[in-house]
C-alpha positions in Angstrom: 0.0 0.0 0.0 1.2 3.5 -1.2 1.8 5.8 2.0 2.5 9.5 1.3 4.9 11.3 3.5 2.2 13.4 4.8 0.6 10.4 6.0 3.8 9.0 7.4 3.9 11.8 9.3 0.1 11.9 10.7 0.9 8.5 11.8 3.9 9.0 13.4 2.6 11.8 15.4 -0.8 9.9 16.2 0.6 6.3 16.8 -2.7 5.2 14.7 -2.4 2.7 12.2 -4.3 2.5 9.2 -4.9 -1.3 9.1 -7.6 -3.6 10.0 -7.6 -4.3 14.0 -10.6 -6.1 16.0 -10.3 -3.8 18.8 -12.9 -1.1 19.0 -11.4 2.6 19.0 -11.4 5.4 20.9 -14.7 8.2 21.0 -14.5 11.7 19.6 -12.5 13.7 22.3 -14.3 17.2 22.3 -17.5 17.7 21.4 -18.7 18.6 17.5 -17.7 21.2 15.5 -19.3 23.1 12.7 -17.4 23.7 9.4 -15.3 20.9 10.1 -13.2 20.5 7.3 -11.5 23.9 7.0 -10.2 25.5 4.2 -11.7 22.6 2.5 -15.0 22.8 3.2 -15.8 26.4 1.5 -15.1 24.2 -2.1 -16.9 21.9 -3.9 -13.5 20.8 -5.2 -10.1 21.1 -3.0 -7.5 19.0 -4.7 -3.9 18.2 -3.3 -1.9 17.1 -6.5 -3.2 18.0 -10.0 -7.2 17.8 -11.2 -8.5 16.5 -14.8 -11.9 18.4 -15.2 -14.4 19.3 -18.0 -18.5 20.6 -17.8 -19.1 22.0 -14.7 -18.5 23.0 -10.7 -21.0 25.5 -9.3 -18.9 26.0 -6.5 -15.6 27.0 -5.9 -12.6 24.9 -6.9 -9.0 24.7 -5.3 -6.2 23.0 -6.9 -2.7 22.7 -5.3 -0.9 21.0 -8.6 -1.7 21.3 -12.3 -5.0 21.5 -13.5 -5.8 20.2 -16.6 -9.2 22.2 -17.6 -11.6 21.7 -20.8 -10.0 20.2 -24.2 -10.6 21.7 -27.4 -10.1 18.6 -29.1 -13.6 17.6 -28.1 -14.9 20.9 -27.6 -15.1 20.5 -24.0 -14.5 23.7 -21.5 -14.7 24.2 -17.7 -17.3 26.3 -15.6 -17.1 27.3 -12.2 -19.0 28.9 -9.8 -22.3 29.8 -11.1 -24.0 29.1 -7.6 -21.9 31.1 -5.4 -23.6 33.6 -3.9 -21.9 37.0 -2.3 -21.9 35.2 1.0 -19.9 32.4 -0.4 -17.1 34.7 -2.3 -16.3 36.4 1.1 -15.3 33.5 3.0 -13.1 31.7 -0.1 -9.3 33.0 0.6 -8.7 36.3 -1.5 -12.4 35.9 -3.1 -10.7 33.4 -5.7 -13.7 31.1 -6.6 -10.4 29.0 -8.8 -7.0 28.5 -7.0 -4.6 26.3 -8.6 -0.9 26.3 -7.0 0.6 25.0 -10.4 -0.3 25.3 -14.2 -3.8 26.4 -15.6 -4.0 24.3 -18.8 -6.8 25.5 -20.0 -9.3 25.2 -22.8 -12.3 27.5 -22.4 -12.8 28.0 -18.9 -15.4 30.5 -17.5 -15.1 32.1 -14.0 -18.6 32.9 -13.3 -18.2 34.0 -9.8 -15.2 35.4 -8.2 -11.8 35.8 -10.0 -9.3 32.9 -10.5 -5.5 33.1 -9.4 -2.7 30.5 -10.8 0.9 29.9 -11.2 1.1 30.0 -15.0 -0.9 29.7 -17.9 -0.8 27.2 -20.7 -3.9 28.1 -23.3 -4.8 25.4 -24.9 -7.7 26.7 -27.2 -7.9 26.7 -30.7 -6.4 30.1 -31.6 -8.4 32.5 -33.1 -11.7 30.3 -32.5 -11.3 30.1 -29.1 -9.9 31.5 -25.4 -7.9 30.2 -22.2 -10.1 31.8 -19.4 -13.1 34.1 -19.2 -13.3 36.1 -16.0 -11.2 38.1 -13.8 -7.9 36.0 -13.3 -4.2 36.5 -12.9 -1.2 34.8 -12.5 0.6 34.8 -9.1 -0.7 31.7 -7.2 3.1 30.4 -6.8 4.5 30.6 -4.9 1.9 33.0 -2.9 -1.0 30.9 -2.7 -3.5 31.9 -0.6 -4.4 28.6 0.2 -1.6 26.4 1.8 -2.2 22.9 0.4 0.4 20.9 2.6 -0.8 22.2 6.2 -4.3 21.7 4.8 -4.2 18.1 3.9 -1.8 17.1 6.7 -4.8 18.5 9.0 -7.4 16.7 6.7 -5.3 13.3 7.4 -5.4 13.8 11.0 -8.8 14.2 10.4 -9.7 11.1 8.7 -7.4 9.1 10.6 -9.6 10.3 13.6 -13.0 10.0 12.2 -12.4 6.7 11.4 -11.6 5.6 15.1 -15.4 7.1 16.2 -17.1 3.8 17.5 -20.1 3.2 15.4 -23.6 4.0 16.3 -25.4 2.9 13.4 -26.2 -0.6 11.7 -25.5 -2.0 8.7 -27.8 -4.5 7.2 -27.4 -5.8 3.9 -30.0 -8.4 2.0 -29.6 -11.9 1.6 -28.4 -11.6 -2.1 -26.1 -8.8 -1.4 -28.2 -6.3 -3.8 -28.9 -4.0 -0.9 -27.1 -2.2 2.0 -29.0 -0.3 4.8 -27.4 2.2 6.9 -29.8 3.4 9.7 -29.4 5.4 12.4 -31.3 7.3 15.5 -29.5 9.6 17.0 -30.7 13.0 16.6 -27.1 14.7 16.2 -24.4 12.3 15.2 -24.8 9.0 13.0 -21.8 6.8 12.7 -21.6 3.6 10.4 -18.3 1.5 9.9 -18.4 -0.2 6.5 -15.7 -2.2 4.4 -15.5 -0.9 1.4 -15.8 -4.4 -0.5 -19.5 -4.5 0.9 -20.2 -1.3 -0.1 -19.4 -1.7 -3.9 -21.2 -5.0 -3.5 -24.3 -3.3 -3.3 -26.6 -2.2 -6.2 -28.6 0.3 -4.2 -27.5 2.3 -0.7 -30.2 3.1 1.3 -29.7 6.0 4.3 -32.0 6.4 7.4 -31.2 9.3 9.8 -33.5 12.0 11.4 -33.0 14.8 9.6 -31.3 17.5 10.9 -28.8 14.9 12.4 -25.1 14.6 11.2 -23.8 11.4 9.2 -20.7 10.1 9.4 -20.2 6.7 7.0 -16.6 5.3 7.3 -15.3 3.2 4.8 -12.6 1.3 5.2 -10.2 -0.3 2.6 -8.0 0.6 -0.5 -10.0 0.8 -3.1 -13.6 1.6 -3.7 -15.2 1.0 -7.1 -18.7 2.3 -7.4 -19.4 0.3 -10.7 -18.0 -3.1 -9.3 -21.9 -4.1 -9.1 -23.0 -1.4 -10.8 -24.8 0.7 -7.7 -27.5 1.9 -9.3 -28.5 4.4 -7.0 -28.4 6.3 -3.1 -31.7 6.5 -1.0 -33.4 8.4 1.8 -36.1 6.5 3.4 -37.7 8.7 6.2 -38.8 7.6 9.8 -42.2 7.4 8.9 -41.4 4.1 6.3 -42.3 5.1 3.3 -40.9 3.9 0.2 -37.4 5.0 -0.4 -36.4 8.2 -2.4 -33.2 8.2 -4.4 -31.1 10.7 -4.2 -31.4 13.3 -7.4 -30.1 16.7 -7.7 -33.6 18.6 -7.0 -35.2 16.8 -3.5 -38.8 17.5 -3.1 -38.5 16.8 0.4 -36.2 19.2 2.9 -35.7 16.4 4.9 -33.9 14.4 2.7 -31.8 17.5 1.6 -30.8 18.1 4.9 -29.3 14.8 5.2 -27.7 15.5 2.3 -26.2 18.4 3.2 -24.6 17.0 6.6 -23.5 13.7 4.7 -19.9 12.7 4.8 -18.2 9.8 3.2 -14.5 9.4 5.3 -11.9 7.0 3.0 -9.4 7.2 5.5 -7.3 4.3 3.6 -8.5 4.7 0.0 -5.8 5.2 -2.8 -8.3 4.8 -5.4 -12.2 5.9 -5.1 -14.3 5.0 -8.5 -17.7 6.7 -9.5 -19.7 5.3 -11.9 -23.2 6.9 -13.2 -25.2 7.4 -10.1 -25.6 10.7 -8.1 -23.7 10.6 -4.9 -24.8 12.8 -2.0 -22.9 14.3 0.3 -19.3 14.9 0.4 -16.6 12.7 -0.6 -13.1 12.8 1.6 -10.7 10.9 0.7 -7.3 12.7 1.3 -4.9 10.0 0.1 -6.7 9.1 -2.9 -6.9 9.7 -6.6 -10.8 10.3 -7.3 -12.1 9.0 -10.5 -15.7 10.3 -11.7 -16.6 8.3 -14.5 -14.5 6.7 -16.9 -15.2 4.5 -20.4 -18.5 2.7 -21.0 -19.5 3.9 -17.4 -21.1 8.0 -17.7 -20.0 10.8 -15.9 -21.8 10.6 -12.9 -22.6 13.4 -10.6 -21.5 14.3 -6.6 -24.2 16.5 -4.9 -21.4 17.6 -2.8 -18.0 18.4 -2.6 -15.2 16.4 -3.6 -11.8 16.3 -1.4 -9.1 14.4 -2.7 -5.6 13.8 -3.8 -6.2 14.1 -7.0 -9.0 14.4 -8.9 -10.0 13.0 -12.6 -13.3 13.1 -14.1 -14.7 12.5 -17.8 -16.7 15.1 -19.9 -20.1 15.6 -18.2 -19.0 14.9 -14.6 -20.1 17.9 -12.3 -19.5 19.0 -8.6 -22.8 20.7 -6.9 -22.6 23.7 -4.8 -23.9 21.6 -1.6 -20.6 21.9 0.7 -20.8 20.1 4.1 -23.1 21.7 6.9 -22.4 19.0 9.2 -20.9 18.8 12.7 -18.2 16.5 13.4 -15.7 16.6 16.5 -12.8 19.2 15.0 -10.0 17.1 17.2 -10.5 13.3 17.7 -8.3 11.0 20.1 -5.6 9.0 18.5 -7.3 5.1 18.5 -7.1 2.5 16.4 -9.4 1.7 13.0 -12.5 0.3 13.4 -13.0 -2.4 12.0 -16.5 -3.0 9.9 -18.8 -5.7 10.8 -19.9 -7.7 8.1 -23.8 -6.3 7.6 -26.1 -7.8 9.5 -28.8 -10.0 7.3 -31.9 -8.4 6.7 -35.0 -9.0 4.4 -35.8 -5.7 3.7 -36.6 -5.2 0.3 -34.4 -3.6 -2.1 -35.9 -0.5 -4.0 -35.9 -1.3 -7.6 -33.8 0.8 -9.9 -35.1 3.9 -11.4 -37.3 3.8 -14.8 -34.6 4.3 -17.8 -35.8 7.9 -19.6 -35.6 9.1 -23.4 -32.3 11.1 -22.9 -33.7 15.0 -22.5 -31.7 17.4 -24.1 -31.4 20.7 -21.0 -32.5 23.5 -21.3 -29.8 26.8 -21.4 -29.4 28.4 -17.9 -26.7 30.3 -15.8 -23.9 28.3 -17.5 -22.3 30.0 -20.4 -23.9 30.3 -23.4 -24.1 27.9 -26.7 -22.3 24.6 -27.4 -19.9 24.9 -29.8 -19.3 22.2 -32.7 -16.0 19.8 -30.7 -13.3 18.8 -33.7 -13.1 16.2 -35.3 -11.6 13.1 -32.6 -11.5 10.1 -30.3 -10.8 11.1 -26.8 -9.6 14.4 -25.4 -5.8 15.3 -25.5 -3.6 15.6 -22.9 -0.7 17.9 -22.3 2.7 15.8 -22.9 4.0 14.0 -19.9 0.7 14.3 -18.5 -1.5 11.2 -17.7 -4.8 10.8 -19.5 -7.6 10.5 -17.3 -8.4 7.0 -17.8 -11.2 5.6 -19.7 -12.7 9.0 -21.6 -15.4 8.7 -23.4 -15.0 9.1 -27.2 -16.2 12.5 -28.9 -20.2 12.8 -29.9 -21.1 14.2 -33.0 -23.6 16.9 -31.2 -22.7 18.7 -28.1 -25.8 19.3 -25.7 -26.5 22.9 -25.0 -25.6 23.2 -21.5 -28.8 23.9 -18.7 -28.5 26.0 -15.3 -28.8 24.3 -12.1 -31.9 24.6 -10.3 -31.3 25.3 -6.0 -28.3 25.0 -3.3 -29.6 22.7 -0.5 -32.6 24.7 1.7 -34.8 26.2 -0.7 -37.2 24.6 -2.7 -35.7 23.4 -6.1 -37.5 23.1 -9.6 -38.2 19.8 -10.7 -34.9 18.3 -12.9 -35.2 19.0 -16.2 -34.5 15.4 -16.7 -36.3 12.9 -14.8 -34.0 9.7 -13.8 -34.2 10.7 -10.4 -30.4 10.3 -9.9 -28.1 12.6 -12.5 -28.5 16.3 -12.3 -28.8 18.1 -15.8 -26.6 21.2 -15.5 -24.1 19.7 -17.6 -25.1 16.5 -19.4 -27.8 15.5 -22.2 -28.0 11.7 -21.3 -29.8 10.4 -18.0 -28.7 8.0 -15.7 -30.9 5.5 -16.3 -30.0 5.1 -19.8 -26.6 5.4 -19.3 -27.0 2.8 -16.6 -29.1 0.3 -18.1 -26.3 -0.1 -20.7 -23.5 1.2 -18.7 -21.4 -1.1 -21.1 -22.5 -0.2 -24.5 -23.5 3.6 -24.1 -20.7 5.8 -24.7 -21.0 9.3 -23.3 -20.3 12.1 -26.0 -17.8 14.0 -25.4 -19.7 17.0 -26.3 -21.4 16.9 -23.6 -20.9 20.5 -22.9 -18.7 22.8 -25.1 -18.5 26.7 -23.9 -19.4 29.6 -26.1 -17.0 32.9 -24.9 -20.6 35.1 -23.4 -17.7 38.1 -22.4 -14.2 38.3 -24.4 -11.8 39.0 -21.7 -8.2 38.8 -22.9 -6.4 35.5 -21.1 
């Protein structure tokens, strides 16, 4: 198993080790803590090492390496930010809604909120036809950064290393034909659950149970997580009153659910590789020692209603990051103990809710994003800068780029219905629903046109 320095050195300073023991560990120390996560938790993505992005973010993003943003190639661009609000610009470092430590490679990428700062530049649009950036940006982010990467993730280590000692409060319960995993819980501030990470890609649909209002803390334990081993095919809610469960989708009708989302965290203390595959995940994903991989090749995009906090980050065309940051409360300083170790899930005959209807795909509707798609060249995959690694499995190139749509709400108000209705794939960003991608997740390639930028304000870059 790969072990960073930084996590060398939260281990050597904590005495944990991140290995399977049977002992149960210690309890939070001090009592919970809102905004949690730091620096971290104002971004929908905060990235260690380098990031491979394309569509959208509505939040802010924070890069510490290279970022590797849009491809002209396939007529893909980056957005960022279109659901910040003024509130959310005055607490990001320096107002900067993009921070990226290294080099901006960049291929149409719109700053719709805030201004972007960077080391260096490296356009990679289509002269004459195209731009780098569109906003207010600058170099400078090297070596003055107003974020410092290295004392953030070492704390975000410490963190997970922590949260992953918390003795579990929750059950796990998983079906007889491992096609189902239930996490509930009943206590009305702080739910924990302890799950191996092999059971957790076993299962085909997820299904939550919490009060509302209540924090949830799911640890999951193990080096890899791969969301498409079994193809999960979808998160639920199910409420207290048992009703039928409600999968997770990018407009909730019910607040209830949407606070859970909003104070869901997934903890991969261990993880050196976390997979997505088509579904919607709620809540947000840390996983400091890990390379994040939304999408990849026969799989879709795949959205997080959430933030995503990673080592590195690599997505495919179409995979977006909603501005739903963590609200949660979570004990800020945790007592050195050791892993806990995940029972195997309890049996249970609960029945399994049935994947969602596949839809007609549903072209979206053009919104806040920037304006009309633009026709990608003519090729395969996107291109890569040289010596850089190609995010694995993209999708080949579709004749038509979808027109991109506007997002609906931020957690807490009441959303519009989603222009597309599979239930579990927001449409801010992608012509293709879930369902269909999933119901042929290995024959449906997702077009790399998903979402080419149009220049709405010619700023030079």
């Amino acid at each position: 198993m790969r072990t960073t320095a930084a996590v060398a050195a939260v281990l050597a300073v904590t005495g944990t080790a991140l290995a399977w023991a049977p002992a149960v560990s210690a309890t939070p120390a001090t009592s919970c803590a809102t905004h949690p996560l730091g620096a971290a938790g104002l971004y929908a993505e905060f990235v260690e090492q380098d990031s491979t992005r394309y569509s959208d973010s509505e939040g802010a993003v924070a890069v510490g390496g290279d970022a590797y943003f849009g491809d002209a190639k396939v007529g893909q661009g980056f957005s960022i930010g279109h659901k910040l609000t003024g509130a959310d610009l005055a607490k990001l470092p320096g107002g900067h809604s993009l921070v990226v430590g290294g080099t901006l490679h960049a291929n149409q990428v719109v700053i719709n909120k805030g201004s972007g700062v960077y080391g260096s530049l490296d356009d990679r649009s289509v002269k004459g036809a195209g731009f780098a950036v569109d906003g207010p940006h600058a170099k400078g982010a090297s070596p003055t950064a107003p974020i410092d990467f290295a004392k953030e993730f070492t704390s975000l280590r410490a963190l997970s290393t922590g949260w992953a000692g918390t003795t579990p409060n929750g059950t796990v319960a998983g079906d007889k034909d491992a096609q189902g995993l239930f996490l509930t819980g009943t206590d009305p501030e702080l739910n924990v659950f302890a799950v191996a990470a092999a059971d957790l890609q076993k299962a085909r649909a997820i299904t939550l149970k919490v009060p509302a209002g209540s924090s949830t803390l799911v640890n999951v334990l193990g080096e890899t997580y791969d969301m498409n081993a079994s193809a999960t095919y979808g998160v639920y809610y199910q409420g207290a009153d048992g009703t039928a469960p409600v999968i997770d989708d990018y407009a909730l009708a019910s607040d209830e659910f949407r606070q859970i989302r909003s104070k869901l965290l997934w903890n991969f203390p261990q993880a050196e590789t976390v997979r997505k595959n088509y579904t919607s995940w709620p809540g947000t994903i840390l996983a400091p020692n890990a390379t994040v991989e939304m999408g990849g090749k026969n799989i879709g995009p795949g959205h997080v209603n959430g933030s995503v906090i990673a080592e590195e980050l690599v997505t495919v065309p179409g995979a977006e990051t909603h501005q739903m940051n963590f609200a949660g409360c979570l004990p800020k300083e945790t007592t050195p103990g050791t892993v806990v170790t995940p029972e195997p899930p309890t049996p249970t005959e609960t029945t399994v809710p049935t994947p969602p209807a596949t839809p007609e795909p549903t072209p979206t509707e053009d919104g806040g994003t920037p304006g009309a798609s633009r026709t990608p060249e003519d090729s395969a995959s996107p291109s890569t800068p040289a010596g850089t690694p190609e995010a694995p499995g993209t999708p080949e190139a579709s004749e038509t780029p979808a027109t991109p749509g506007d997002a609906t709400t931020a957690p807490g108000s009441t959303p519009a219905p989603s222009a597309t209705p599979e239930g579990d794939l927001a449409t801010t960003g992608s012509a293709i629903g879930p369902g269909a991608i999933g119901a042929a997740a290995a024959a449906v390639l997702v077009g790399g046109g998903f979402l080419a930028f149009a220049k709405r304000r010619r700023r030079a870059s």
